[in-house]
Every structure is written in C-alpha cells, then in structure tokens.
C-alpha positions in Angstrom: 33.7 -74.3 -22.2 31.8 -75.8 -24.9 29.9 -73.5 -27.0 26.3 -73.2 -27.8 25.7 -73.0 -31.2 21.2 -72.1 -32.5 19.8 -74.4 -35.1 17.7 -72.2 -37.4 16.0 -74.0 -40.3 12.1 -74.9 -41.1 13.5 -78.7 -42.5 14.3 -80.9 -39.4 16.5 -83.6 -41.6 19.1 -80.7 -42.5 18.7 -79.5 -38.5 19.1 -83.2 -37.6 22.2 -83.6 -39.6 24.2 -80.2 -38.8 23.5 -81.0 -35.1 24.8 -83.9 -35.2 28.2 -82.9 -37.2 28.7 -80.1 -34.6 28.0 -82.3 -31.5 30.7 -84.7 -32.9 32.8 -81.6 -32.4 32.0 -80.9 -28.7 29.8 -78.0 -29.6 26.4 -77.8 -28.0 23.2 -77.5 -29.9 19.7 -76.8 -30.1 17.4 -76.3 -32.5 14.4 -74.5 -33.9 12.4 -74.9 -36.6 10.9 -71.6 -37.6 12.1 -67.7 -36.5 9.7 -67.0 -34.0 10.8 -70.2 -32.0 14.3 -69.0 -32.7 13.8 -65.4 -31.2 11.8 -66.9 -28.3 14.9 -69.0 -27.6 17.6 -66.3 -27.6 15.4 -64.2 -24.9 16.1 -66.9 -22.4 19.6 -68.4 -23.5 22.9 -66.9 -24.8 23.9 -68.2 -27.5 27.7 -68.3 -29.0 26.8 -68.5 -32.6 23.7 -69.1 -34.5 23.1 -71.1 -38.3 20.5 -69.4 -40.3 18.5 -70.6 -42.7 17.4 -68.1 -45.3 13.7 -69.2 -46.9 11.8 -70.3 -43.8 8.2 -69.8 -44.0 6.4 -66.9 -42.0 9.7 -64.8 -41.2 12.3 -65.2 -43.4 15.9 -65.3 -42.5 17.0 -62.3 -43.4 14.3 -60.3 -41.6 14.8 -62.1 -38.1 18.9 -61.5 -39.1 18.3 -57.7 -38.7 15.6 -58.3 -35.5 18.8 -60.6 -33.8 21.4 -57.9 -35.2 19.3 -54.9 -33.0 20.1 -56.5 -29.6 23.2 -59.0 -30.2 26.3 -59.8 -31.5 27.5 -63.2 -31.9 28.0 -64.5 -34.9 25.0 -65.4 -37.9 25.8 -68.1 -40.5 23.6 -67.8 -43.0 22.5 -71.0 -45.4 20.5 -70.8 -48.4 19.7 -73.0 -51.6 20.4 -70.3 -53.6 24.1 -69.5 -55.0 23.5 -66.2 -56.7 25.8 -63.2 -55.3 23.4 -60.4 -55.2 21.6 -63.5 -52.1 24.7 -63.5 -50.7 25.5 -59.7 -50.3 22.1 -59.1 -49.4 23.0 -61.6 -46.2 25.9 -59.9 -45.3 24.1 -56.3 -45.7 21.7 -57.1 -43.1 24.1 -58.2 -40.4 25.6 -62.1 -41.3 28.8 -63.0 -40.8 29.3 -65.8 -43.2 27.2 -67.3 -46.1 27.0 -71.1 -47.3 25.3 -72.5 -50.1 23.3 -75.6 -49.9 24.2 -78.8 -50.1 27.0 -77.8 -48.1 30.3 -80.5 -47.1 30.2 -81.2 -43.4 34.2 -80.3 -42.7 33.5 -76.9 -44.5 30.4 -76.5 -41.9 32.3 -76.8 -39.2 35.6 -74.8 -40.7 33.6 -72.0 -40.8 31.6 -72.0 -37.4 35.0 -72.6 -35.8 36.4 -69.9 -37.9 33.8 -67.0 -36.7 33.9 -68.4 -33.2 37.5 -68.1 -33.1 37.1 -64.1 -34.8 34.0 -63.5 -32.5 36.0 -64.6 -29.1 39.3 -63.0 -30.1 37.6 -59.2 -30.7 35.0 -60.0 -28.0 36.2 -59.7 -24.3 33.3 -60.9 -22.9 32.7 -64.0 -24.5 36.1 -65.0 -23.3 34.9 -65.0 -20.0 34.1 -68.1 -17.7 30.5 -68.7 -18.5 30.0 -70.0 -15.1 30.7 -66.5 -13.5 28.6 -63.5 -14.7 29.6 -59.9 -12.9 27.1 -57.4 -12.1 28.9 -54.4 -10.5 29.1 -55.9 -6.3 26.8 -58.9 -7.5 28.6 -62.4 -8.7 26.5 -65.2 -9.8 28.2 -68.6 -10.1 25.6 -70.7 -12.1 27.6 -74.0 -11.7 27.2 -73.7 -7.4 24.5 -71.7 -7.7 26.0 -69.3 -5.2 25.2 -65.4 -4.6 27.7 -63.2 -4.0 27.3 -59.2 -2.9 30.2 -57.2 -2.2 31.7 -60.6 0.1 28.4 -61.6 1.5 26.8 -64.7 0.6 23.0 -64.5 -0.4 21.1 -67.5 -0.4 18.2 -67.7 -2.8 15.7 -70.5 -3.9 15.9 -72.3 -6.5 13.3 -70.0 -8.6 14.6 -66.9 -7.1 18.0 -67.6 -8.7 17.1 -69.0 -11.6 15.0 -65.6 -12.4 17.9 -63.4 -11.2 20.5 -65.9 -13.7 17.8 -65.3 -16.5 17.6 -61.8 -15.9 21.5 -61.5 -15.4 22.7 -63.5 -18.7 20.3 -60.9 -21.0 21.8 -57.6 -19.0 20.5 -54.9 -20.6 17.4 -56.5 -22.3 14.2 -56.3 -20.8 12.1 -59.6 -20.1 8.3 -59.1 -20.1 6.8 -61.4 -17.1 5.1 -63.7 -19.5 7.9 -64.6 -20.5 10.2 -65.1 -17.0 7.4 -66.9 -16.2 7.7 -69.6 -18.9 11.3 -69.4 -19.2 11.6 -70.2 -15.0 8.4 -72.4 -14.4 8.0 -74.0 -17.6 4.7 -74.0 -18.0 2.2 -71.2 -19.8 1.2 -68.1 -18.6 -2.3 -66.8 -16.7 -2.4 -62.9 -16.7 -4.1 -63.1 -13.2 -0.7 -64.7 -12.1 1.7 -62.5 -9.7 4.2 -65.1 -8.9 7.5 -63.2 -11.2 6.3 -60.3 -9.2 6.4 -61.9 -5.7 9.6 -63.7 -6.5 11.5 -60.6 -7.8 10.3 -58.5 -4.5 11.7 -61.6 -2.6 15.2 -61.4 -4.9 15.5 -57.8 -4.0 14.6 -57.8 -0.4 17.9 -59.9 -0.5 20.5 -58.6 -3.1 19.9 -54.4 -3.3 20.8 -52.3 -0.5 17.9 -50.5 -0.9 14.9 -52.5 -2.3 12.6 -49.4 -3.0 15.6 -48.4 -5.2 16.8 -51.2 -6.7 20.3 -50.8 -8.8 20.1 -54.1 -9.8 16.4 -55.4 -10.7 14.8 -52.5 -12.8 11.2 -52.3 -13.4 10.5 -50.8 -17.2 6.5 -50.0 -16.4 4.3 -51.7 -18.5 6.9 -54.0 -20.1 8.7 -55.8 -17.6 11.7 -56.4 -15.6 16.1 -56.2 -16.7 19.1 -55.8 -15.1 
C-alpha cells in the first residue's frame, strides 16, 4: 500500500520538487501551500506522514505542529532555512519527529521519510493495517468495493451515503462539523440553509445501527457536528 505523504510549504517550486522526488519513490503526495489549507486537508484524509515547513506566513509551522500533535500521530518532518540548534529543539519540543535544514539533498529526503515511516509503522499497529479495510466494532467498510458489512449482513448504500460514512469512519474519534462533510462529500461550498448531511446521515443509520434513535455508530455532538 503506497503511502500518503502532506506537502506543507508556502513556496510551490520546493513543493513541486519534493513531490516529485517522493512520487519517484511510489509514495503518494499532495500538497498545500499554507497551514490552514493543511489542517483542512487532514480533516478529510489520513495521512501517513506529513513535511513541514517551518516560516510559512499566517501560521507558522511550529504552531500548526502542536494543533496536528493534539489529534494525531503520524510522523512531522519539519524543514526550515535555518540551521541553528536551539530551531531545531524547539521543532522537536513541540511534537516533530525529524528536522532538515534547507537546501536539503534529495536521497537524504527520502532516507529520512522512509526512516520515520518505517519507526511509525513498526510501533503503530494500526497503520499496519490494510487501508482498504477499516473495522468499526460489527461494521466493515471495504473502500476499494465499496461494500458494507454489519455483523454478516451486507448493507447497500449510495454513493454519498458511503462516502460520508468512509469520511466519518477514517477520522474515528474526531468530530466533523456539517460544513465540512458537506464539502469534503459534495465538493462544492456550503449554504447554512442546507440539510442534505443531515438527511443522508438519518438515511446511513436507518441502514447500519440497530437502533437508529440510538445510534452506536454515528454520534451527534450537538451544536458541532457528527463522529464515529
């Protein structure tokens, strides 16, 4: 399974380049330019490992470092321009796992990102697991068929159903305001006046909890949103 690897830096040439000497290496990469875009993207995707640059404009990298250390733990590569040690404990204080100094070689890059992935799956069950298959208790979601499993019944959902129930299931724990189910699954922006993620997750539940008025699978946290 190859892994996903996050893109963090405000200059798109460097972004360009380190993409491009990972996907050489069969990982697979996106990127974003700033750490708001960043943080938006780890709501909706799981990432493996993440490169972070440390001066970005508006949030800095080592303040979203501590906002991604509160909720996950894959491994933070941090890159800066500057060499000085006091930069580099500071990065590691605040939750990275490994520093690099720019201009950085390309096959030291990629030693290192293979290093902490190696470290990160070896000491981390579940990231060992096949990323295809994500376990819920009596609820199996295989996002390669797209098939619903609960207990040994087969659930058939629609394509939006189960791509809010996959979203919803591959950030267990976290909870997803509507807003932003809604343009994670529809891809589109937002009206307040909309109840579609509403409508869709009554649907879900009519179908995967035993008991849709009390759901043990699809939680509502009132006033912020929905989580498993």
């Amino acid at each position: 399974m190859e892994s996903k690897i996050l893109i963090v830096d405000d200059d798109k040439e460097i972004r360009n380049l380190i993409s491009v000497f990972l996907e050489n290496e069969g990982f697979q990469t996106k990127q974003a330019e700033d750490a708001f875009e960043a943080l938006e993207l780890l709501d909706t995707i799981n990432y493996d490992l993440i490169i972070l640059d440390i001066m970005m404009p508006k949030m800095d990298g080592m303040e979203v470092c501590m906002k991604i250390r509160q909720e996950r733990s894959m491994p933070i590569l941090m890159l800066s321009a500057k060499s000085e040690d006091m930069d580099k404990i500071q990065g590691l204080a605040v939750g990275a796992d490994d520093y690099l100094t720019k201009p950085f070689n390309a096959l030291e890059l990629i030693a290192r990102v293979k290093s902490q992935l190696r470290r990160y799956k070896k000491y981390n069950p579940d990231a060992n697991q096949d990323k295809h298959i994500i376990v819920i208790g009596d609820l199996t979601i295989n996002t390669d068929t797209r098939q619903i499993m609960v207990g040994d019944k087969e659930v058939r959902l629609t394509p939006k159903e189960f791509d809010i129930l996959e979203l919803l299931a591959r950030n267990k724990g976290i909870v997803l305001s509507v807003s932003k189910i809604y343009e994670a699954v529809w891809k589109e922006g937002f009206f307040k006046s909309d109840n579609n993620v509403m409508v869709h997750i009554t649907k879900i539940r009519d179908k995967i909890e035993e008991d849709s008025k009390h759901p043990i699978y699809i939680k509502t946290v009132w006033g912020v949103g929905y989580k498993i």
